[in-house]
C-alpha positions as CSV (number, residue, x, y, z in Angstrom):
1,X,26.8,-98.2,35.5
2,X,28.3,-96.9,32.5
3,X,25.2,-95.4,31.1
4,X,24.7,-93.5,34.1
5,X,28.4,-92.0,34.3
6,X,27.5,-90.9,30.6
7,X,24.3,-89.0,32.0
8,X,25.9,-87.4,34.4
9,X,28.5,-86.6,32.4
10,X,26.0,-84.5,29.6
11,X,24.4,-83.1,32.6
12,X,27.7,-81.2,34.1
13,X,28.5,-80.0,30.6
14,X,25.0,-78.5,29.6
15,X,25.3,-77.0,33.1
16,X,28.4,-75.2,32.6
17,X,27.2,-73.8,28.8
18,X,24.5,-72.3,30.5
19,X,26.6,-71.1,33.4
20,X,28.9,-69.3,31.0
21,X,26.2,-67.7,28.4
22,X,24.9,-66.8,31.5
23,X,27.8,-65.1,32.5
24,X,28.3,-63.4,28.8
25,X,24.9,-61.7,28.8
26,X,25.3,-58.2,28.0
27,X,23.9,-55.8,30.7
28,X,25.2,-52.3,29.6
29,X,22.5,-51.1,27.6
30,X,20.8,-50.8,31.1
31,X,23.3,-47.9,31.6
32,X,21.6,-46.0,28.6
33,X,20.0,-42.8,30.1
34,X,16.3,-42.6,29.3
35,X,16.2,-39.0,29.7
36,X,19.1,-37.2,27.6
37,X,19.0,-33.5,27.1
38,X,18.2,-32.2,24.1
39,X,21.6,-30.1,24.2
40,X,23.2,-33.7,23.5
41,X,20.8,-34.4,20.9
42,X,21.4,-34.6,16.8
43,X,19.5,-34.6,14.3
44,X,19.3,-35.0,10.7
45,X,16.6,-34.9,8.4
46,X,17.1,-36.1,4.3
47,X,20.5,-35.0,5.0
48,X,20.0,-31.9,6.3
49,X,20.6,-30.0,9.5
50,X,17.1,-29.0,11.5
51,X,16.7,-27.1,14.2
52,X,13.6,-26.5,17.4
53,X,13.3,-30.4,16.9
54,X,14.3,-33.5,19.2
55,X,14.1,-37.0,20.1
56,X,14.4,-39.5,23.1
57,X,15.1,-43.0,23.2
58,X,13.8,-45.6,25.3
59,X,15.5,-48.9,25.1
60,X,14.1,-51.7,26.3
61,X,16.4,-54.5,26.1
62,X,19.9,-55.2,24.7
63,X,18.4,-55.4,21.4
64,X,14.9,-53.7,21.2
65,X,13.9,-49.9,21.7
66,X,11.4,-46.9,20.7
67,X,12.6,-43.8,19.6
68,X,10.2,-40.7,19.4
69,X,10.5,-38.3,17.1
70,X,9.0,-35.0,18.4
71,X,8.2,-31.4,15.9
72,X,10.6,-33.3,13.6
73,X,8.1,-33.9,11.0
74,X,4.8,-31.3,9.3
75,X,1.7,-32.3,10.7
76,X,3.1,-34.9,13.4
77,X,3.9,-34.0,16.7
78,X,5.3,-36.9,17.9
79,X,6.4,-40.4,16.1
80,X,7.3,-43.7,17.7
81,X,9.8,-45.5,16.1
82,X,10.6,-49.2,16.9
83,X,14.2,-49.3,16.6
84,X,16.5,-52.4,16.7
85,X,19.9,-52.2,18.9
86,X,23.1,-53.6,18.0
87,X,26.0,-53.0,20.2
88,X,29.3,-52.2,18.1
89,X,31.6,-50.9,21.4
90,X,31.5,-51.0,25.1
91,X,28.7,-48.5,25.9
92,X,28.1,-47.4,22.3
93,X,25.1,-48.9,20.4
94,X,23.9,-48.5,16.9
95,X,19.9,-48.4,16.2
96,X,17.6,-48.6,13.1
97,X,13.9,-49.0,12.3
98,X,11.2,-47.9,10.3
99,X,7.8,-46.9,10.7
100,X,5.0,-46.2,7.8
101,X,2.4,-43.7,8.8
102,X,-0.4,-44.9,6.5
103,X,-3.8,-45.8,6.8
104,X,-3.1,-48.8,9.4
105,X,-2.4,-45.8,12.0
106,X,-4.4,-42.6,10.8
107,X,-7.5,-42.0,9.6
108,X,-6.2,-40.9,6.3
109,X,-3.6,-42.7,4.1
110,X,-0.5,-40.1,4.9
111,X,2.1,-41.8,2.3
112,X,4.7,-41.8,4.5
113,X,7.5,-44.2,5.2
114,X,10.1,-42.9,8.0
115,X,13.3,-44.4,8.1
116,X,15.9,-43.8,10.8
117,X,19.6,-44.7,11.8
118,X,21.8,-43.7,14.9
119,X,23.6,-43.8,18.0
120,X,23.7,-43.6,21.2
121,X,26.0,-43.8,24.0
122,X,25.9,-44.8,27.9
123,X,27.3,-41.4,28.4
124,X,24.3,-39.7,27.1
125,X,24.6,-38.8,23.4
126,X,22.1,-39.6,21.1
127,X,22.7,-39.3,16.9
128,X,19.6,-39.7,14.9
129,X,19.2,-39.4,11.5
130,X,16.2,-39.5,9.3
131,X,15.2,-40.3,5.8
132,X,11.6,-40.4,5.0
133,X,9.4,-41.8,1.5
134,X,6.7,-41.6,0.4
135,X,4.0,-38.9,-1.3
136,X,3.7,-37.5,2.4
137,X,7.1,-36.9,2.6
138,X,6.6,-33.3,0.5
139,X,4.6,-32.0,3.1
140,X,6.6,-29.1,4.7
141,X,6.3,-25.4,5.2
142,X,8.7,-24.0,2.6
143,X,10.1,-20.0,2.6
144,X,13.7,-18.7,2.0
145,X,15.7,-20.8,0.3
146,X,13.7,-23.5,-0.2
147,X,11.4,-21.8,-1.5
148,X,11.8,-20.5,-5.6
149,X,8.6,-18.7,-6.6
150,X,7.7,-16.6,-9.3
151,X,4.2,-14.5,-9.4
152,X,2.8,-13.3,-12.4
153,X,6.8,-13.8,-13.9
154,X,8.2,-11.7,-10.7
155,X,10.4,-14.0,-8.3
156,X,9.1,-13.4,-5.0
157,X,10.2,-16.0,-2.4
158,X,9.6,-13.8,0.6
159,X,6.1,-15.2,1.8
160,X,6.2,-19.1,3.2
161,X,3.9,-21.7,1.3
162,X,3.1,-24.3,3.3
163,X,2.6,-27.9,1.1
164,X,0.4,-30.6,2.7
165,X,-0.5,-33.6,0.7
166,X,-4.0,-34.6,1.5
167,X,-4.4,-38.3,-0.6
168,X,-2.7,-39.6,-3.0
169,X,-2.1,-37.4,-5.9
170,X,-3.8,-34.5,-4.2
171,X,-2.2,-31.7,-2.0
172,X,-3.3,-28.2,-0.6
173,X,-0.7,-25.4,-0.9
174,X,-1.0,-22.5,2.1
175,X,0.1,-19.2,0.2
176,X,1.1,-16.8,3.5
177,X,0.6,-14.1,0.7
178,X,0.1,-13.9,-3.0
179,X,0.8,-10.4,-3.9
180,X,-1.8,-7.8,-4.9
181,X,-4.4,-10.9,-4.8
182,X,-4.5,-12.4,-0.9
183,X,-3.1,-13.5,2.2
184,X,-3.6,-17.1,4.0
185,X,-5.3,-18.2,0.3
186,X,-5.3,-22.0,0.1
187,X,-5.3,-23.3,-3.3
188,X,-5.3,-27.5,-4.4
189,X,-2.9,-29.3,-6.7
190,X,-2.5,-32.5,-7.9
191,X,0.4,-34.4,-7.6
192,X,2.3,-36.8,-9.5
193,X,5.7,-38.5,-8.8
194,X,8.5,-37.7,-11.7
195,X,11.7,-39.7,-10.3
196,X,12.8,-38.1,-7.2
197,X,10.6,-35.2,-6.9
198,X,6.6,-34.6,-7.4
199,X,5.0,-32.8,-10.4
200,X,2.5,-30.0,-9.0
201,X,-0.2,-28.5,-11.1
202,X,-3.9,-26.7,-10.5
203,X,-6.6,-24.5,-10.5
204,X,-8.6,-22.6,-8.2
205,X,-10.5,-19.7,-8.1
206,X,-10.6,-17.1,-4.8
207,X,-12.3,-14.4,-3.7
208,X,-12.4,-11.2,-5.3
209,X,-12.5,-12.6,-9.2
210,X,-9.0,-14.6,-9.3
211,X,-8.0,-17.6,-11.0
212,X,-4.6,-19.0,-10.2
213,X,-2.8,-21.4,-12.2
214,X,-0.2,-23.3,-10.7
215,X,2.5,-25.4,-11.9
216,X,5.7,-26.3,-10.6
217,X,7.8,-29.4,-8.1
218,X,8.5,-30.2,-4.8
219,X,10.8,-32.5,-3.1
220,X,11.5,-32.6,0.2
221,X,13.5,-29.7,0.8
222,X,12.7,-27.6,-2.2
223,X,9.3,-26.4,-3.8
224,X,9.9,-24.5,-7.0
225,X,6.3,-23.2,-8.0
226,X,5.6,-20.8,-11.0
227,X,1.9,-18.7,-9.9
228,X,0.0,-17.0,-12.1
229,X,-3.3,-14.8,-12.1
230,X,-6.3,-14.3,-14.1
231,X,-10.1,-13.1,-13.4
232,X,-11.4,-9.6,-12.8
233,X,-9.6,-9.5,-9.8
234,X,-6.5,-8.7,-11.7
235,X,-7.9,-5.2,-12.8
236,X,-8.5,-4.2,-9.2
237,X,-5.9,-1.6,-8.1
238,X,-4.4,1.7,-8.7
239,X,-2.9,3.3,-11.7
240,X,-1.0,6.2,-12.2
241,X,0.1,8.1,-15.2
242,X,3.7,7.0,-14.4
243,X,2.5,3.3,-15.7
244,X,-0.4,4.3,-17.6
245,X,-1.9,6.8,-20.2
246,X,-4.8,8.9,-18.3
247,X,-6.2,12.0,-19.8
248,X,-8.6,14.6,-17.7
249,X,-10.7,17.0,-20.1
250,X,-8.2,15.8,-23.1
251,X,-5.5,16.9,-21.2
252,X,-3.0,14.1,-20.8
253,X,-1.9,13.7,-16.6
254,X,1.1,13.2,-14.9
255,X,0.0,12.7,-11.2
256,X,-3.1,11.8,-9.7
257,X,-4.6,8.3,-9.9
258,X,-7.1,6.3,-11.3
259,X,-8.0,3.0,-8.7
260,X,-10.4,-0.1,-10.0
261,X,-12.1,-1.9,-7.7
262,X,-13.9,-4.8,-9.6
263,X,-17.1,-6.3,-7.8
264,X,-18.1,-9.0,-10.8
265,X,-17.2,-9.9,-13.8
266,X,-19.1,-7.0,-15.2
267,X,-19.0,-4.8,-12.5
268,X,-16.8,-2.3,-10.6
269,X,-16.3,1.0,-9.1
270,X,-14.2,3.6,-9.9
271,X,-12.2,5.7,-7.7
272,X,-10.4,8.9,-8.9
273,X,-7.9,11.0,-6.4
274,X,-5.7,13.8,-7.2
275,X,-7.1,14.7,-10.3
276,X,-10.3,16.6,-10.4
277,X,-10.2,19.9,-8.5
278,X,-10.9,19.1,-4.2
279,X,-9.7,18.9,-1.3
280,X,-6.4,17.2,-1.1
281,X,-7.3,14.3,0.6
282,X,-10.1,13.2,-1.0
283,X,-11.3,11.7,-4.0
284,X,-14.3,11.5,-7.1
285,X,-16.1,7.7,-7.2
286,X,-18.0,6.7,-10.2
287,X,-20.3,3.4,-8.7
288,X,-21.5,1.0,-11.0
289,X,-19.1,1.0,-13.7
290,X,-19.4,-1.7,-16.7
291,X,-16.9,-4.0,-17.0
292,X,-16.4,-6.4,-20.1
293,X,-13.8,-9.1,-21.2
294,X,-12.3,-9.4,-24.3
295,X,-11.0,-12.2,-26.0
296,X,-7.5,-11.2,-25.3
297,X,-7.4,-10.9,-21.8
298,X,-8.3,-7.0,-21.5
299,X,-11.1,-5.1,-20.1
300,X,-13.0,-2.4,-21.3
301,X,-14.0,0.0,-18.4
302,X,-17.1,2.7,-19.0
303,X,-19.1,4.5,-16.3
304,X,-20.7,7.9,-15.5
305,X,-21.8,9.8,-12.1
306,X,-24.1,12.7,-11.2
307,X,-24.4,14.7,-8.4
308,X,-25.9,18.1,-7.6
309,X,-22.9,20.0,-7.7
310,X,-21.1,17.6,-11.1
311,X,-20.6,15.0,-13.4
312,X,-18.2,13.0,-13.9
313,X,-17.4,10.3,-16.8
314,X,-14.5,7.5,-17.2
315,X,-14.0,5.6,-20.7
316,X,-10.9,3.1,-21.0
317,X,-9.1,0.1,-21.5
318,X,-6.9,-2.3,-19.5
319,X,-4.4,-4.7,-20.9
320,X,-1.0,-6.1,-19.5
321,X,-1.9,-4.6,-15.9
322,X,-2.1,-1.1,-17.7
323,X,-5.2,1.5,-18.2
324,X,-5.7,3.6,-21.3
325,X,-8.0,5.6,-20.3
326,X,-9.9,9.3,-20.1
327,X,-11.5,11.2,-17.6
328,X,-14.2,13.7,-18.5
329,X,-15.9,16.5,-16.0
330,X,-18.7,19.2,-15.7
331,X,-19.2,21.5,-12.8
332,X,-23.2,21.9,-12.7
333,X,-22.8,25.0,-10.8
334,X,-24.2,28.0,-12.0
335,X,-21.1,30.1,-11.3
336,X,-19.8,28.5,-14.8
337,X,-19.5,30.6,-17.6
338,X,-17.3,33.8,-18.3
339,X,-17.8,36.7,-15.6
340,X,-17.0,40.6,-16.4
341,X,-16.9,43.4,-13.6
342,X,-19.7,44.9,-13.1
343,X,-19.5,48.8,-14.0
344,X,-21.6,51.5,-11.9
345,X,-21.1,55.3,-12.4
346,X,-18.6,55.4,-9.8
347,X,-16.8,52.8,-11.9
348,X,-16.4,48.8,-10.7
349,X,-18.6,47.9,-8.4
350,X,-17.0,46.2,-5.4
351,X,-17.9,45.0,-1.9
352,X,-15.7,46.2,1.3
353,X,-16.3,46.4,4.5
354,X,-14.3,47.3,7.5
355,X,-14.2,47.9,11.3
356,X,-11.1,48.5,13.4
357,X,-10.9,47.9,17.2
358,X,-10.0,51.6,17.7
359,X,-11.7,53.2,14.7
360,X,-9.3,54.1,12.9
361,X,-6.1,52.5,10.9
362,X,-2.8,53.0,11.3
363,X,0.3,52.9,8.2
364,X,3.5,52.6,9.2
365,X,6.2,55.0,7.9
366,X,7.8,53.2,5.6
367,X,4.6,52.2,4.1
368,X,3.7,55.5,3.6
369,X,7.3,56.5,2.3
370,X,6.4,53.6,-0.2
371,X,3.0,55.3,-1.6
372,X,3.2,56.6,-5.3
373,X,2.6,60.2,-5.3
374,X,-0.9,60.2,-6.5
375,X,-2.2,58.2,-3.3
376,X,-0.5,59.9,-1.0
377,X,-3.2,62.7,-0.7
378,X,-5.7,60.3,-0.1
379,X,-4.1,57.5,2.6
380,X,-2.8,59.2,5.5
381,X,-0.5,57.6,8.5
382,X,-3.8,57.7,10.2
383,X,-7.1,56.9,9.1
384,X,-10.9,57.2,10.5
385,X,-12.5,53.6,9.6
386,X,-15.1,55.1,7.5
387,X,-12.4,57.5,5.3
388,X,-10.4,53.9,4.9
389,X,-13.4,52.1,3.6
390,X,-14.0,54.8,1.0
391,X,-10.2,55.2,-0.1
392,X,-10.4,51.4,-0.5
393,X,-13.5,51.3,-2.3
394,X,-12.5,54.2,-4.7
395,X,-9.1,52.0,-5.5
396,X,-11.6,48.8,-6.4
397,X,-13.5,50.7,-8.5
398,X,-10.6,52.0,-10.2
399,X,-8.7,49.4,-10.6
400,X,-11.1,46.8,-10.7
401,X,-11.8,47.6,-14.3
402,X,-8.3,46.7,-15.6
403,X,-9.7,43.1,-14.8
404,X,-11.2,41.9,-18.0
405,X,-12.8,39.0,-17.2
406,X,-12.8,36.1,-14.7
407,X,-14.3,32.4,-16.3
408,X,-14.9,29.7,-14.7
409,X,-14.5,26.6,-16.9
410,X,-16.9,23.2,-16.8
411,X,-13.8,21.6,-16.0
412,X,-12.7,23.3,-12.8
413,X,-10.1,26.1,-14.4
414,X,-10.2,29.6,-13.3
415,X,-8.8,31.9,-16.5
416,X,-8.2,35.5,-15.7
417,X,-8.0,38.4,-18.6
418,X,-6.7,41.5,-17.5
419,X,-4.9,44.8,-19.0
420,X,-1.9,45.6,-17.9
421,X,-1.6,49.8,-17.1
422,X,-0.2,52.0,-19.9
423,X,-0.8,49.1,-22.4
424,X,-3.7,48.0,-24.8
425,X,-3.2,44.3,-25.3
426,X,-5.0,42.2,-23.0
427,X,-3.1,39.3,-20.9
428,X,-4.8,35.5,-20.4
429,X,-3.4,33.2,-17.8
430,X,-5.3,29.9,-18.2
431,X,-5.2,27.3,-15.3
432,X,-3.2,28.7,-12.6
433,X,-6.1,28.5,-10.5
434,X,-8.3,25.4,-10.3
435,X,-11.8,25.7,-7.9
436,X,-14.5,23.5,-6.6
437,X,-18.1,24.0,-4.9
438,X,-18.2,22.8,-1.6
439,X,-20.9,24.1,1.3
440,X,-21.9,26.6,-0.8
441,X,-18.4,28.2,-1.1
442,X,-16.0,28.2,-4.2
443,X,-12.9,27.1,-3.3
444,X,-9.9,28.6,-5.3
445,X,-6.9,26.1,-5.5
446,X,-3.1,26.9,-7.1
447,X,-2.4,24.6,-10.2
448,X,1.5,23.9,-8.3
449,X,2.1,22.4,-11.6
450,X,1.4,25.5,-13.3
451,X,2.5,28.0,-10.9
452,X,6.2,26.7,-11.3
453,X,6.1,27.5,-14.8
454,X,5.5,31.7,-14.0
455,X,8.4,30.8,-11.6
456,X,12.4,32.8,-12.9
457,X,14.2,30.0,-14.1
458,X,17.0,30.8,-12.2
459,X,15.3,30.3,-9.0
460,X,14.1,27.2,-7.2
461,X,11.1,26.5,-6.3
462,X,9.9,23.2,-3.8
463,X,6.2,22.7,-4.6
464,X,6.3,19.0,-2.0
465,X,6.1,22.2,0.8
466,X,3.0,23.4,-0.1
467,X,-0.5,21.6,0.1
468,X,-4.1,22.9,0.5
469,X,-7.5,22.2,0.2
470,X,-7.8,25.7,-1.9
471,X,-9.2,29.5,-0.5
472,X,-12.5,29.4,0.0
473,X,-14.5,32.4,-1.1
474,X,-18.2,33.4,-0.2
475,X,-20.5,34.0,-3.5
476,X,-24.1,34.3,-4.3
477,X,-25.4,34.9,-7.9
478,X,-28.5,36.8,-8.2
479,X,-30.1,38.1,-11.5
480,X,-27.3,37.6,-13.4
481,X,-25.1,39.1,-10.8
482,X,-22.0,37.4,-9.5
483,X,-20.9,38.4,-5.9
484,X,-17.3,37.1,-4.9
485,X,-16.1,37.5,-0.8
486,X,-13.0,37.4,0.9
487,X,-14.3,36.6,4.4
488,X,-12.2,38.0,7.6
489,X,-11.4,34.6,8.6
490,X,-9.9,33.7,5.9
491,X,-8.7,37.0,4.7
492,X,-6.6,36.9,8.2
493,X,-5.5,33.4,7.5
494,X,-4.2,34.6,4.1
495,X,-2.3,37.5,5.5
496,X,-0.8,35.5,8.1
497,X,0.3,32.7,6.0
498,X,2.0,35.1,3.6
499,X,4.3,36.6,6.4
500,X,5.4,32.9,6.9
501,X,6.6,32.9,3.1
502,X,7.9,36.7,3.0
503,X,11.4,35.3,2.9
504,X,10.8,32.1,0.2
505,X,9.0,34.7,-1.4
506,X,11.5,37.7,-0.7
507,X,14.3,35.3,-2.6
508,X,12.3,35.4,-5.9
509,X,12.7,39.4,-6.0
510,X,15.6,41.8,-5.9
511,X,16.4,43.3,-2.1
512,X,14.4,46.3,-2.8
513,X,11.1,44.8,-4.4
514,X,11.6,42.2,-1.0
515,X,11.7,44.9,1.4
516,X,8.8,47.0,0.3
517,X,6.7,43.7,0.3
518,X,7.9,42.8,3.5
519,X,6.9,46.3,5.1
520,X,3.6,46.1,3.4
521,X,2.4,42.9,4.5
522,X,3.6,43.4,7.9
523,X,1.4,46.8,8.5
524,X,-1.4,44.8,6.7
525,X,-0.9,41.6,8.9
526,X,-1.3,44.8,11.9
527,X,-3.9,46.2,10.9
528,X,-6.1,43.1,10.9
529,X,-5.0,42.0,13.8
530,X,-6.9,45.3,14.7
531,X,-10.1,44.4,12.3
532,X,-13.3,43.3,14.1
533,X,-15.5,43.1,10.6
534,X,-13.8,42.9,7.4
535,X,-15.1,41.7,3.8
536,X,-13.9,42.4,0.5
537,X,-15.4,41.2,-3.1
538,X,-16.0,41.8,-6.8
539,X,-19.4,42.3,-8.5
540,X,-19.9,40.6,-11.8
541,X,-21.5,39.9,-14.6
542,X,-22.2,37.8,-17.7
């Protein structure tokens, strides 16, 4: 009897301890939302604030859940977590866990260990914060300021360079840019862990004849990286006499530009703009140029080309991203050489022709008022065509004589020699004009350069405002005979372009020199406005 009062005894109390753990189970976690807004989400990654990433939490039991980390980590778009709960205050709970992302889940061994820590509430607010380990841990996109890169010795951190380690000891580095070599270039690195942060070195070799060399560190929220360039590809680009020394015909520049573009190691073409007498927008290219490395680092740079029309020749070094080098050129043209009028019995010879649309020409009075004494017999207010042409014509031969010579130089300069009236001594002016051959016509271009030294000092002068291809004159040389034309189209275009710059021009004379040349040109502009033929030309002679 007594054993069985003692049984029942042990029965009633093991009942009642179960009754009342029963009764002390904790049931709030049940109350933890499994869908909180990302508005009462935050995060933390190595310490530091991240943005356009996010997390849920999905707890399973008082003491178990998994939290997913999403765009939180390079390369990963989401991560599971197995996180372990602990509750610390009524409808607050505390979680940590770990997860390593290593060959046991992908097919590659990623290196990395992802620790996490946080809170969350009943109410909805969720605190995570992350530390990860690890070789993978590196792997980031990097710009701003955590990013400290130098290129070639120049700190440049305004291009992003993404870091993704591959393997152990081995990472790929995503260059958005690398100035004056490439965009979206991809170079490798090996990597080796120095205490808290990774040691970063390599080679690799990319298109267009670079070598990059790269040495630097990452750690998980800064990459300092120190990039620099080598190869044939580092000659390729433009030089200018600002940076460089560049002479044309011995004559040292000071605009214009010399561009490289290196195909091999020993191969390249050459590119020359602004320099040799054309048309302003284009530019002389020597193919097939010989490159060859010295033992220094520098190139030397030779090549020639030959057309119909020229040749052309560039000879140079470059060293320290700078040329040294000289440009030689030849017009083949047969207009080359030094040119004299030609004299008939009448005196120059000379080429004029003109029609009117009412057959005959008509000088305004001031024009007229304007004549010196001795041509005032001969050029009346009003004028038959024919009686114009032969006033005209009598002036060119006259006058025309006072012109010494005309040369046109290998190199592209026009020199004039002339006498001056009522003196004996003749005047040169070298290179104010420079000309090119182009379908057949010379074209006759103002040195700027050269003009703004004839220029007063005292006045101004903005040569930015004026840019042209040149005047293009018609010529044909036949035994030995040299034929220069001033078409009516371009005659017209010449008038009419010089009543544009009557007043810049107007400003570089006293008032009465400025109106006489304003009164001229605008009966001249008239009367071909008038013209239904016009020509005018020299004749002349070796």
């Amino acid at each position: 009897m007594k054993k069985n009062l003692l049984f029942l005894f042990a029965l009633v109390c093991v009942t009642s301890f179960f009754s009342s753990c029963g009764d002390d189970e904790d049931t709030g976690w049940k109350d933890i939302p499994s869908n909180i807004p990302s508005n009462n989400v935050t995060m933390s990654l190595n310490s530091g604030t991240i943005t356009g990433a996010t997390a849920s939490l999905q707890v399973e039991s008082g003491d178990a859940g998994v939290l997913t980390l999403n765009n939180l980590l390079y390369k990963h778009a989401s991560v599971p977590v197995n996180v372990t709960l602990t509750k610390i205050s009524e409808g607050s709970y505390d979680f940590e866990g770990s997860a390593n992302i290593d060959g046991t889940t992908k097919a590659d061994d990623l290196g990395l260990t992802i620790n996490v820590k946080g809170n969350v509430t009943t109410a909805g607010k969720l605190t995570v914060n992350v530390t990860t380990s690890g070789w993978g841990s590196i792997s980031n996109v990097f710009s701003g300021d955590s990013l400290n890169v130098t290129y070639d010795g120049t700190a440049n951190n305004s291009f992003p360079v993404t870091l993704l380690t591959t393997a152990k000891g081995k990472a790929s580095l995503l260059f958005s840019k690398i100035p004056n070599v490439a965009a979206n270039a991809t170079t490798e690195v090996t990597i080796t862990e120095n205490g808290d942060s990774y040691k970063l070195e390599g080679t690799s070799t990319l298109d267009g004849g670079f070598t990059v060399n790269i040495s630097g560190t990452a750690t998980k929220t800064l990459l300092t990286l120190a990039v620099t360039t080598s190869g044939y590809g580092t000659i390729s680009k433009s030089y200018t006499p600002s940076e460089s020394t560049i002479t044309y015909d011995g004559t040292a520049l000071t605009s214009g530009s010399v561009t490289l573009k290196a195909t091999s190691e020993t191969a390249g073409t050459i590119s020359i703009t602004g320099i040799i007498p054309g048309p302003s927008d284009s530019s002389v290219e020597i193919p097939n140029c010989t490159l060859k490395e010295a033992s220094d680092g520098s190139y030397t740079v030779s090549g020639s080309s030959k057309t119909s029309a020229y040749e052309v020749s560039f000879s140079g070094t470059i060293a320290n991203k700078k040329m040294n080098g000289a440009i030689t050129y030849k017009i083949l043209s047969s207009i080359v050489g030094t040119w004299k009028p030609k004299i008939g019995t009448s005196g120059a010879e000379s080429i004029f022709n003109f029609t009117s649309k009412t057959g005959y020409v008509t000088f305004s009075d001031g024009v007229i008022s304007m004549l010196p004494a001795e041509l005032k017999p001969y050029i009346l207010k009003t004028m038959p065509d024919a009686a114009f042409k032969q006033v005209i014509q009598s002036l060119l031969a006259q006058y025309a004589q006072y012109l010494t010579s005309i040369q046109f130089t290998e190199g592209g300069d026009v020199n004039f020699t002339f006498m001056k009236l009522n003196t004996t001594t003749p005047t040169t002016i070298d290179g104010l004009l420079k000309y090119y051959i182009q379908n057949n016509q010379v074209y006759l271009v103002i040195d700027l350069a050269k003009a703004i030294t004839l220029i007063p000092q005292t006045k101004t002068w903005d040569s930015s405002t004026i840019f042209t291809d040149g005047v293009p004159l018609t010529f044909s040389i036949s035994n030995g005979t040299l034929n220069v034309i001033l078409t009516q189209e371009v005659a017209t275009g010449i008038v009419g372009l010089v009543n544009q710059m009557l007043p810049l021009i107007g400003s570089m004379m006293d008032s009465s020199q400025a109106a006489m040349l304003t009164t001229i040109f605008s009966n001249v502009n008239s009367i071909m406005g008038e013209c239904t033929s016009f020509e005018a030309g020299l004749v002349l002679a070796k």
